[in-house]
Backbone as CSV, one residue per row, in Angstrom:
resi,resn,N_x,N_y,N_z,CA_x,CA_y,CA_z,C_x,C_y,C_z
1,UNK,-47.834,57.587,-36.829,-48.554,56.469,-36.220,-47.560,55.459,-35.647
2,UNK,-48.215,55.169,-34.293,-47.314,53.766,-33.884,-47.408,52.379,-34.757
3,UNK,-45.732,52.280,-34.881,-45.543,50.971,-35.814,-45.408,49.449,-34.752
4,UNK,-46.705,49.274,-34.663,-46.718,48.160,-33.606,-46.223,46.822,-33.993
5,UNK,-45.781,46.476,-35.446,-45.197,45.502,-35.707,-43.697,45.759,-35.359
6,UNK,-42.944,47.052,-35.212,-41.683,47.069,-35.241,-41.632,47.053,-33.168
7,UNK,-42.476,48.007,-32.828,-42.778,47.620,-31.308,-43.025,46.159,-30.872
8,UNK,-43.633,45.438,-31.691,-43.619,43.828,-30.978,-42.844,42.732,-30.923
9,UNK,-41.814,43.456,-32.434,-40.280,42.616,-32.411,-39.597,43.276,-31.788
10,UNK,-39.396,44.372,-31.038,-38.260,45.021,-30.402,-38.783,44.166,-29.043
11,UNK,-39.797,44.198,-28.676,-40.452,43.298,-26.956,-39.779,41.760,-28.083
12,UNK,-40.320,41.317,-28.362,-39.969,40.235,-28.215,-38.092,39.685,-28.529
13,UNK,-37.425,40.418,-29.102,-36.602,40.426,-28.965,-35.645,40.985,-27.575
14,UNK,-35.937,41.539,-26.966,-35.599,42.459,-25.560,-35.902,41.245,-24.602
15,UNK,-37.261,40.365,-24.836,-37.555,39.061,-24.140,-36.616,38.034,-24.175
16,UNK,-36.260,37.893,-25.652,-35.665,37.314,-25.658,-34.254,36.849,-25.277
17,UNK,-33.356,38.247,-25.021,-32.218,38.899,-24.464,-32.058,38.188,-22.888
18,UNK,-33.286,38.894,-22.274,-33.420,38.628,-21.337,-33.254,37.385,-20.632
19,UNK,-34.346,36.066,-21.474,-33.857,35.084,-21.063,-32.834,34.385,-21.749
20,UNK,-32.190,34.527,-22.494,-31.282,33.773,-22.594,-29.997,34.094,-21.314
21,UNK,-29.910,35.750,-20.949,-28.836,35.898,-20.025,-29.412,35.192,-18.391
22,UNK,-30.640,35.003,-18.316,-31.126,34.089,-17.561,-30.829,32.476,-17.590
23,UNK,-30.971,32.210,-18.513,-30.279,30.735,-18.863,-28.966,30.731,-18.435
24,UNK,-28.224,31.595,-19.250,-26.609,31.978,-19.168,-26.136,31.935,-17.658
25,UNK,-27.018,32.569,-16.999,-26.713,32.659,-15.503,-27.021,31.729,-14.378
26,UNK,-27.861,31.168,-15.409,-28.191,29.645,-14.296,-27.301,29.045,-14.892
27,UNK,-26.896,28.568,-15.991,-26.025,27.645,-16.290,-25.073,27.706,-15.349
28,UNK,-24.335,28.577,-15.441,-22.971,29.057,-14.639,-23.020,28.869,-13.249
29,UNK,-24.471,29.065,-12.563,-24.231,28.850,-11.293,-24.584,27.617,-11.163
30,UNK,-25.092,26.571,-12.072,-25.196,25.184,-11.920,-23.893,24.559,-12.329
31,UNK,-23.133,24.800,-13.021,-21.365,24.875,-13.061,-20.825,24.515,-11.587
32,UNK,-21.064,25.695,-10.912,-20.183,26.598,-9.961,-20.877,25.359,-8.910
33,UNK,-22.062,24.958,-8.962,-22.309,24.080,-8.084,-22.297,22.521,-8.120
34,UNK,-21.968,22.402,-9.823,-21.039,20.753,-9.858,-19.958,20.948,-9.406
35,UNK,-19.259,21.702,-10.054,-17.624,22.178,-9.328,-17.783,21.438,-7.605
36,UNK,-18.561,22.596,-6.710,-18.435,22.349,-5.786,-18.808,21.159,-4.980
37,UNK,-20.118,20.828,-5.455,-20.218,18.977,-4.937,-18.955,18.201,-5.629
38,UNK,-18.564,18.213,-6.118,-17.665,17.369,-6.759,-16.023,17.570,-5.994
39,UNK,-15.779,18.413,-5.582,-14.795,18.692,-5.061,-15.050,18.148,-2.738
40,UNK,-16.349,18.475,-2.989,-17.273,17.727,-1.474,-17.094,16.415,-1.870
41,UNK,-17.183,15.856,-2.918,-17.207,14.428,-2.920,-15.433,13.646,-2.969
42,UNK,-15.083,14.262,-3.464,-13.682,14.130,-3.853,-13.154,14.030,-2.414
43,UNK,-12.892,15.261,-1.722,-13.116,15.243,-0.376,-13.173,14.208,0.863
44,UNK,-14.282,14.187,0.683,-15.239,12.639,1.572,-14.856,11.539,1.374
45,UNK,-14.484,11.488,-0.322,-13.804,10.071,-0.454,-11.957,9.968,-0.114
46,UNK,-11.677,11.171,-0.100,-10.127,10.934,0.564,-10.205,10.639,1.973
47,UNK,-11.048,11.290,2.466,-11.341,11.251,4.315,-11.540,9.909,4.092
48,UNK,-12.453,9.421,3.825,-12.778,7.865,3.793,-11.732,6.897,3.795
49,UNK,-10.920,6.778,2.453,-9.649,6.464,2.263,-8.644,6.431,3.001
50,UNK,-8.078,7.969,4.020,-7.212,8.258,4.824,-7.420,7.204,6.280
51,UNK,-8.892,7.503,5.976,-9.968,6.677,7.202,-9.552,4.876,7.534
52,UNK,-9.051,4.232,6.232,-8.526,2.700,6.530,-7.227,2.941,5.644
53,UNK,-6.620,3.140,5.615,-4.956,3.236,5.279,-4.241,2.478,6.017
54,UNK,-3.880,1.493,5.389,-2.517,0.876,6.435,-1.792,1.469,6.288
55,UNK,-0.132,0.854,7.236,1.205,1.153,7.170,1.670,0.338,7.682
56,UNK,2.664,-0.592,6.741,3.519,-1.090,7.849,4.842,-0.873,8.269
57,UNK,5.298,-0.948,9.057,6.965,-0.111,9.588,7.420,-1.723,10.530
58,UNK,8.735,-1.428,10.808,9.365,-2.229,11.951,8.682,-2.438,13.111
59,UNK,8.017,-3.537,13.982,7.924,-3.173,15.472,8.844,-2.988,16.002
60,UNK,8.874,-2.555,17.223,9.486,-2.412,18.671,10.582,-3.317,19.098
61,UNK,11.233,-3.097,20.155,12.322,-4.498,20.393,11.447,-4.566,21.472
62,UNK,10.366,-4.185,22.028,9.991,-4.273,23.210,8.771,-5.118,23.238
63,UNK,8.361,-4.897,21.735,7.055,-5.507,21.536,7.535,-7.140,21.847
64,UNK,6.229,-8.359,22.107,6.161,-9.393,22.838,6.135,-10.516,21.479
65,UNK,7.053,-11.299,22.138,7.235,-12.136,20.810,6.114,-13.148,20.588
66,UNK,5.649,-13.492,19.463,5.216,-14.092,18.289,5.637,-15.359,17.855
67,UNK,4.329,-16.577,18.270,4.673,-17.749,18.019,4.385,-17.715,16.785
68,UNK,4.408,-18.402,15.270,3.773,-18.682,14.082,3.851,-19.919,13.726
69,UNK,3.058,-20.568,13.280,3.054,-21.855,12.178,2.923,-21.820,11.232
70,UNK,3.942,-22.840,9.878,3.533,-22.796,8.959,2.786,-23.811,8.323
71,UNK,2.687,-24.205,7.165,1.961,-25.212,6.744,2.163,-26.701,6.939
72,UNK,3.631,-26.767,7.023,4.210,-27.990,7.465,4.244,-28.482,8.553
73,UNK,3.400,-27.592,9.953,3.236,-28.005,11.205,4.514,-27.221,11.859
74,UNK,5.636,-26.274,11.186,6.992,-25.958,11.871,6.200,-24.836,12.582
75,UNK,7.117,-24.236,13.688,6.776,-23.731,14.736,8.226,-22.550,14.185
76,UNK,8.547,-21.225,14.649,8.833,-20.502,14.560,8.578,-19.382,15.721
77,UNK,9.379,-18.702,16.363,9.355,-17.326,17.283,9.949,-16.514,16.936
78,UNK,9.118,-15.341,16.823,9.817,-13.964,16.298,9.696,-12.755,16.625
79,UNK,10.502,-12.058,17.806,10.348,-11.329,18.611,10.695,-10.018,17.703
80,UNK,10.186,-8.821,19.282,9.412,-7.353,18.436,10.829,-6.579,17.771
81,UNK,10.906,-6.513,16.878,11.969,-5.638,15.561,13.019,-6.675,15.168
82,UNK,12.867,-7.693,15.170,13.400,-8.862,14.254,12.782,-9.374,13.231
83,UNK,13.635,-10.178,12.799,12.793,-11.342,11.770,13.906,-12.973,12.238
84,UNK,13.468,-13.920,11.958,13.280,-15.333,12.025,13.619,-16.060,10.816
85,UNK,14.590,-16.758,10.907,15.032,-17.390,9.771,15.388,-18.887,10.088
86,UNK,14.955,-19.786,9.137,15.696,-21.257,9.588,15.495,-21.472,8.146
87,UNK,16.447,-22.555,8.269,16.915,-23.416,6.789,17.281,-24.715,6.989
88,UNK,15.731,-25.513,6.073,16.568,-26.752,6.188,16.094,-27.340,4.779
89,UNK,16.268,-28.644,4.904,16.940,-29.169,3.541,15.720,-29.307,2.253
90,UNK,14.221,-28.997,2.959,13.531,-29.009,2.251,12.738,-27.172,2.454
91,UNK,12.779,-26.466,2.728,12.097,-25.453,3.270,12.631,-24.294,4.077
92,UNK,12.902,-22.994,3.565,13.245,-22.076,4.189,12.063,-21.175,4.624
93,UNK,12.462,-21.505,6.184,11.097,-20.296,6.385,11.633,-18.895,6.632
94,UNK,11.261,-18.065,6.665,11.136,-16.575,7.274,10.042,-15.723,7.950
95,UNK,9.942,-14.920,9.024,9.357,-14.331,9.152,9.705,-13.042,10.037
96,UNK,8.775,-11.658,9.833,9.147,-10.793,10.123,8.057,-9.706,11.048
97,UNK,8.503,-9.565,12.403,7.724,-8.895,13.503,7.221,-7.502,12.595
98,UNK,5.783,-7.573,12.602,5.747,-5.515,12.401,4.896,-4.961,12.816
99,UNK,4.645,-3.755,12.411,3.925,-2.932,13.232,2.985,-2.436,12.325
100,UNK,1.955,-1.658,12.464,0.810,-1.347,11.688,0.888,0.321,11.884
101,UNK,0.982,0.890,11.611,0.958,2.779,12.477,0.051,3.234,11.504
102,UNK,-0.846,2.778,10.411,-1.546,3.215,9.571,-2.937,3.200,10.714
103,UNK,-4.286,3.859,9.927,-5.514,3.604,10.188,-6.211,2.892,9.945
104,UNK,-5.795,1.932,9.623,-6.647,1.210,8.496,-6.341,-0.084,8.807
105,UNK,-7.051,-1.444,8.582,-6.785,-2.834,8.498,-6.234,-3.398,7.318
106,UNK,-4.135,-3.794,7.625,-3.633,-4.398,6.745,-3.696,-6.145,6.340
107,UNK,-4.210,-5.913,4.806,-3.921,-7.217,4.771,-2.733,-7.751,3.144
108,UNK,-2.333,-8.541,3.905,-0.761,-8.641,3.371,-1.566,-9.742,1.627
109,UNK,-0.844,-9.279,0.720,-0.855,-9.758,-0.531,-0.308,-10.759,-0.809
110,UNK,1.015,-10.412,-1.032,2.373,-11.197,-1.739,3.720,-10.557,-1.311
111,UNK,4.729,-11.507,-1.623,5.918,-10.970,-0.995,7.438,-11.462,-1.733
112,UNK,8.582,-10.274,-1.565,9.629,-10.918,-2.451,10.926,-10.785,-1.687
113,UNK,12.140,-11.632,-2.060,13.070,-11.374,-1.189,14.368,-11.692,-2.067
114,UNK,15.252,-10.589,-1.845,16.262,-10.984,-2.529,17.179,-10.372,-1.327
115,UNK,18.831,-10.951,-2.046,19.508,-11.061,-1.224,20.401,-9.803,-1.749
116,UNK,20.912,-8.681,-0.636,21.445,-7.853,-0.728,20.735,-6.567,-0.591
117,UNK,21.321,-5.651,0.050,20.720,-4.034,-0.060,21.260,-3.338,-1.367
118,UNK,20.045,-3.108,-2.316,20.448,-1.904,-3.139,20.007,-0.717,-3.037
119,UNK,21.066,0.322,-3.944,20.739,1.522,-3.514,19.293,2.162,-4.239
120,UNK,19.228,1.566,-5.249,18.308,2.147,-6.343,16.322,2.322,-5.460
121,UNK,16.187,3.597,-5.619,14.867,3.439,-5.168,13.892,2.883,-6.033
122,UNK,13.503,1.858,-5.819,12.693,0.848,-6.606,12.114,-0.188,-6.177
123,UNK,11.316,-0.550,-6.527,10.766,-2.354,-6.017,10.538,-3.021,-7.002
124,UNK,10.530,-4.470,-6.738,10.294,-5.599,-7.552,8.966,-5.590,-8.294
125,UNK,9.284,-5.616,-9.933,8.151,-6.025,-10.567,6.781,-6.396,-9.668
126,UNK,5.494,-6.136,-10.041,4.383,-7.025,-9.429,4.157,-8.224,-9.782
127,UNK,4.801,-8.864,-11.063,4.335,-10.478,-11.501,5.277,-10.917,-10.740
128,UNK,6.930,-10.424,-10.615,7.368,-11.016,-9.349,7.214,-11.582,-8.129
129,UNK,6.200,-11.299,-7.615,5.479,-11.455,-6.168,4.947,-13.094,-6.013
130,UNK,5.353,-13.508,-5.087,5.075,-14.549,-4.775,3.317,-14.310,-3.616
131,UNK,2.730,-14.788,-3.982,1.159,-14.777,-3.100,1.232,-14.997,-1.520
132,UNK,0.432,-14.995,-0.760,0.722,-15.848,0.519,-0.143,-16.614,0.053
133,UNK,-0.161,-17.777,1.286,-0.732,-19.144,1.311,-1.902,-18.693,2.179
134,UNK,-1.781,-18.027,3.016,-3.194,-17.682,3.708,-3.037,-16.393,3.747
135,UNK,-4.360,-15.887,4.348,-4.396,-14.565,4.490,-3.846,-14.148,6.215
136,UNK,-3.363,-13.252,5.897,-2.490,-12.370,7.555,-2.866,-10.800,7.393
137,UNK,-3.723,-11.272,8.088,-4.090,-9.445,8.723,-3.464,-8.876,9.855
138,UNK,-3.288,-7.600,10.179,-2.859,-6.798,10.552,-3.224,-5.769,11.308
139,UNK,-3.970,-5.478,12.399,-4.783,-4.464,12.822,-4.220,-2.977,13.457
140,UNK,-5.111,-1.810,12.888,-4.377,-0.459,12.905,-3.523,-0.447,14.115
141,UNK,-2.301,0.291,14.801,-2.069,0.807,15.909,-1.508,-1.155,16.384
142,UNK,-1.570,-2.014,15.985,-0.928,-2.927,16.662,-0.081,-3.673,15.929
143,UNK,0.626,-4.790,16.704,1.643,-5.588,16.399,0.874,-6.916,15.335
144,UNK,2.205,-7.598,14.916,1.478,-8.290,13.911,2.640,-8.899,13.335
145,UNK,2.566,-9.701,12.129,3.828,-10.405,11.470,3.645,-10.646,10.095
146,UNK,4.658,-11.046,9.469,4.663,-11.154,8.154,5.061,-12.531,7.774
147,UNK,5.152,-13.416,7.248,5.768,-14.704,7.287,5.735,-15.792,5.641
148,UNK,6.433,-16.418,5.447,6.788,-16.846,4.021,7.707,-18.166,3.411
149,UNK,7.603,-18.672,3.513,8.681,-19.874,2.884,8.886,-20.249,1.346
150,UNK,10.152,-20.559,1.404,10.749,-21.043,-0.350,10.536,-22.595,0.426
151,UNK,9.811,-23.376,-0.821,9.888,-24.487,-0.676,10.517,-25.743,-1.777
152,UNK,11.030,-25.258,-2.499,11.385,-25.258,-4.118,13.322,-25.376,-3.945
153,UNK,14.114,-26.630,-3.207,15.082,-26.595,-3.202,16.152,-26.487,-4.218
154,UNK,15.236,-26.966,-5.320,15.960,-27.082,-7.110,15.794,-25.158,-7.766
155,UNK,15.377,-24.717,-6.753,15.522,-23.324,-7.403,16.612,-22.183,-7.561
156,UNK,16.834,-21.798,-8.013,17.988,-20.393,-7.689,17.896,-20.019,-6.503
157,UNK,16.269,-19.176,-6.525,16.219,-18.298,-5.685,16.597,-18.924,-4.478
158,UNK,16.460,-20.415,-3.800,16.028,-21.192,-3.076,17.609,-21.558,-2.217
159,UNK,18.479,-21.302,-3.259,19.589,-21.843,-3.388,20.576,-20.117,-2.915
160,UNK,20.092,-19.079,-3.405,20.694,-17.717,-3.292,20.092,-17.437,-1.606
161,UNK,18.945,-17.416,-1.746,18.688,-17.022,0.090,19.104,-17.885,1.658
162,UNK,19.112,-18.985,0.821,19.410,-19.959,2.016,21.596,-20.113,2.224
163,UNK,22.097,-19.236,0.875,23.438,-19.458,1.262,23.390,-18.080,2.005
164,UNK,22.559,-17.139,1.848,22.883,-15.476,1.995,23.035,-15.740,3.757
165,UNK,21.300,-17.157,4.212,21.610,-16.940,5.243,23.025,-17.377,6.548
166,UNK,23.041,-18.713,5.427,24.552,-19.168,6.664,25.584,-18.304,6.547
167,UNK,25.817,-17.635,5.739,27.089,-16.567,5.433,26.125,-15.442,6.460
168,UNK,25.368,-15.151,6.441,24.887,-13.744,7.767,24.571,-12.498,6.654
169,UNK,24.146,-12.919,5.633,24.353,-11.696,4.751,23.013,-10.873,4.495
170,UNK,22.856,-9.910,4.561,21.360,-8.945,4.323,20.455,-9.363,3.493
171,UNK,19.038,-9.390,4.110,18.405,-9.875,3.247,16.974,-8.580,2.937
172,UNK,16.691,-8.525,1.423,15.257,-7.582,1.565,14.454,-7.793,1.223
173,UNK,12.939,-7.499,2.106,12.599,-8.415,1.796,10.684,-7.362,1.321
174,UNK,10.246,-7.421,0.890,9.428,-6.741,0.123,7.986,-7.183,0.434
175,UNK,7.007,-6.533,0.799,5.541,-6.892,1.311,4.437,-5.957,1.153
176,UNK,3.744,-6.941,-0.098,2.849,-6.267,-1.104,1.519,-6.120,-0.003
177,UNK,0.472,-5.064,0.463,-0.598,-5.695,1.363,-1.460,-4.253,0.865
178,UNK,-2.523,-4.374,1.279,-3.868,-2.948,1.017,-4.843,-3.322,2.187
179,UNK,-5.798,-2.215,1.868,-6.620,-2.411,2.780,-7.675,-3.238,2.764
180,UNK,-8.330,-2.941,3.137,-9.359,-4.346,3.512,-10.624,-4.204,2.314
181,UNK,-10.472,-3.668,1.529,-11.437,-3.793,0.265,-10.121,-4.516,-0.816
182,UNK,-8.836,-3.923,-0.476,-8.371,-4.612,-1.936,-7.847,-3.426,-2.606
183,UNK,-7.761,-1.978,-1.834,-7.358,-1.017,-2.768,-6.155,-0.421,-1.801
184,UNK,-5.679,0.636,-2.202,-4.678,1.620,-1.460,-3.555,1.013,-0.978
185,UNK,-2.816,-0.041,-2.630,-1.856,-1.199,-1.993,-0.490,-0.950,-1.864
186,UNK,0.199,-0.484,-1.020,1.529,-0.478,-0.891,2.821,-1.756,-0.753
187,UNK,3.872,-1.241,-1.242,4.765,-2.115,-1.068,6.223,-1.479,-0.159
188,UNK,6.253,-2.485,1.220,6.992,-1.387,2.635,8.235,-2.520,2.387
189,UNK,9.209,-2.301,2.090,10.632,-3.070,2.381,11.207,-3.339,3.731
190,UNK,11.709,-4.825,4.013,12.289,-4.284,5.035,13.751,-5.203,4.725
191,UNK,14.642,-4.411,5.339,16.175,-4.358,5.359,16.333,-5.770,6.848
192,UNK,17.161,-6.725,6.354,17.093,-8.085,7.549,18.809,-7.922,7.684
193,UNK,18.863,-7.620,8.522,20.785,-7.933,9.033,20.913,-8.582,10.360
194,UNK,21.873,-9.057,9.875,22.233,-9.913,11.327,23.149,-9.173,12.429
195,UNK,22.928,-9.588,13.310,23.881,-8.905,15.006,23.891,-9.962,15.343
196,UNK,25.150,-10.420,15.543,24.964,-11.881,16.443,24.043,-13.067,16.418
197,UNK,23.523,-13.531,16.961,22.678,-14.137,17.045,21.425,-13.636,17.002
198,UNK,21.160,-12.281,16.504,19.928,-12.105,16.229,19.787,-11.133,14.752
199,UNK,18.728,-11.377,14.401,18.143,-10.943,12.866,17.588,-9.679,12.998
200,UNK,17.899,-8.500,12.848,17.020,-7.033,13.478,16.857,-6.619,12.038
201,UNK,15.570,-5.798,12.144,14.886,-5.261,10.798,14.940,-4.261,10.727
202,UNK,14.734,-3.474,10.004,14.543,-1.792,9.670,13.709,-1.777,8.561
203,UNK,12.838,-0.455,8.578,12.145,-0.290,7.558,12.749,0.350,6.576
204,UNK,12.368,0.159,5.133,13.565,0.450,3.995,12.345,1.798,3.235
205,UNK,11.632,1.502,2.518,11.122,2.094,1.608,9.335,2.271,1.374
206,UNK,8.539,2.336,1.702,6.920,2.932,1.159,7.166,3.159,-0.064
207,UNK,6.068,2.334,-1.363,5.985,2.905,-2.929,4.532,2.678,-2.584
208,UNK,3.959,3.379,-2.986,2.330,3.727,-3.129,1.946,2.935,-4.853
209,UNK,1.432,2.126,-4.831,0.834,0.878,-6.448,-0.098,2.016,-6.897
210,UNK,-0.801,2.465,-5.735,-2.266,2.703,-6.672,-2.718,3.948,-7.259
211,UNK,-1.474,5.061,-6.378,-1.331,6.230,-6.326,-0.218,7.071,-6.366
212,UNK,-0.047,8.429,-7.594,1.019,8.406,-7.587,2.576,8.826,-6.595
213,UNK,3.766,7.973,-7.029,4.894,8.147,-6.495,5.236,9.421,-5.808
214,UNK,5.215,9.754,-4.794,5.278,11.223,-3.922,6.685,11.944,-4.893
215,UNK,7.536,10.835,-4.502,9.171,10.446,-4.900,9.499,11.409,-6.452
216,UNK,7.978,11.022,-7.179,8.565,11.152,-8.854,9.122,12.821,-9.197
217,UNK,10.237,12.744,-9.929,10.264,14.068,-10.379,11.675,14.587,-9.316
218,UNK,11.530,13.557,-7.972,12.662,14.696,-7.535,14.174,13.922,-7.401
């Protein structure tokens, strides 16, 4: 005789087989399809990102010079791949022509300057950074400036940059800026030497703050 109790646990067990490798197999392809949105999203948000990226580099010697003011009403000109220096007894200003070659809209943070080229690839602490006083933006593909004063004559620093400049001696000078939300903040060096009567810049170094060091490891 058929044993229909042992026949109704073998079905229901065989059912049961069944769906669980059904489960098993959706799981996996619901896996396979976080994986893949997630890697679409990942994606989209680098495009995005790549999408407003500044850069700033040296301008041009060709590029058109640049009146600036600072807070004190001083007037300053600073033509394309220079920088601008005066010193007087209360206030050293500086400022420095640049260029934007990123995609993105730069806007400048804070900034540091010491006197001398070193070799060490590195930049200045971030509590180091002196703020700007206003904001200076920067727009992709164009010209633009950087600009800054020590106003603090009882200071070291105040006292180290302003001899570096009557002696003609190199100055570097460091410019913290991101994009226009506040993220993707780099810090671009630039190298200040003198030729004669004029101050010519070069770009020194790119360190990426927010993302890691390309540099590390090698």
């Amino acid at each position: 005789m058929t044993d229909w109790a042992t026949v109704a646990s073998v079905a229901t067990a065989g059912g049961t087989l069944v769906l669980a490798v059904a489960t098993f197999a959706s799981i996996r392809s619901a896996n396979r399809s976080a994986r893949v949105a997630e890697r679409a999203a990942r994606t989209a948000e680098r495009s995005l990102l790549a999408g407003q990226r500044p850069l700033l580099v040296t301008s041009r010697l060709e590029d058109p010079e640049q009146d600036l003011q600072f807070t004190e009403g001083t007037l300053l000109g600073v033509r394309g791949g220079e920088a601008a220096l005066k010193v007087s007894d209360d206030a050293i200003y500086l400022a420095v022509s640049v260029r934007n070659v990123g995609t993105g809209l730069a806007v400048l943070l804070g900034w540091h300057v010491r006197v001398g080229v070193e070799q060490e690839r590195s930049h200045p602490p971030l509590e180091e950074f002196a703020g700007q006083r206003r904001d200076i933006y920067v727009p992709p593909g164009d010209v633009g400036f950087w600009q800054a004063a020590l106003r603090d004559p009882t200071a070291g620093q105040f006292k180290a940059v302003g001899a570096a400049i009557q002696a003609a001696q190199a100055l570097v000078v460091s410019v913290l800026y991101g994009d226009f939300e506040g993220g993707q903040r780099v810090i671009s060096q630039f190298i200040l030497r003198h030729q004669g009567d004029r101050c010519l810049v070069s770009a020194g170094r790119h360190f990426q703050i927010d993302q890691p060091d390309p540099r590390e490891g090698q």
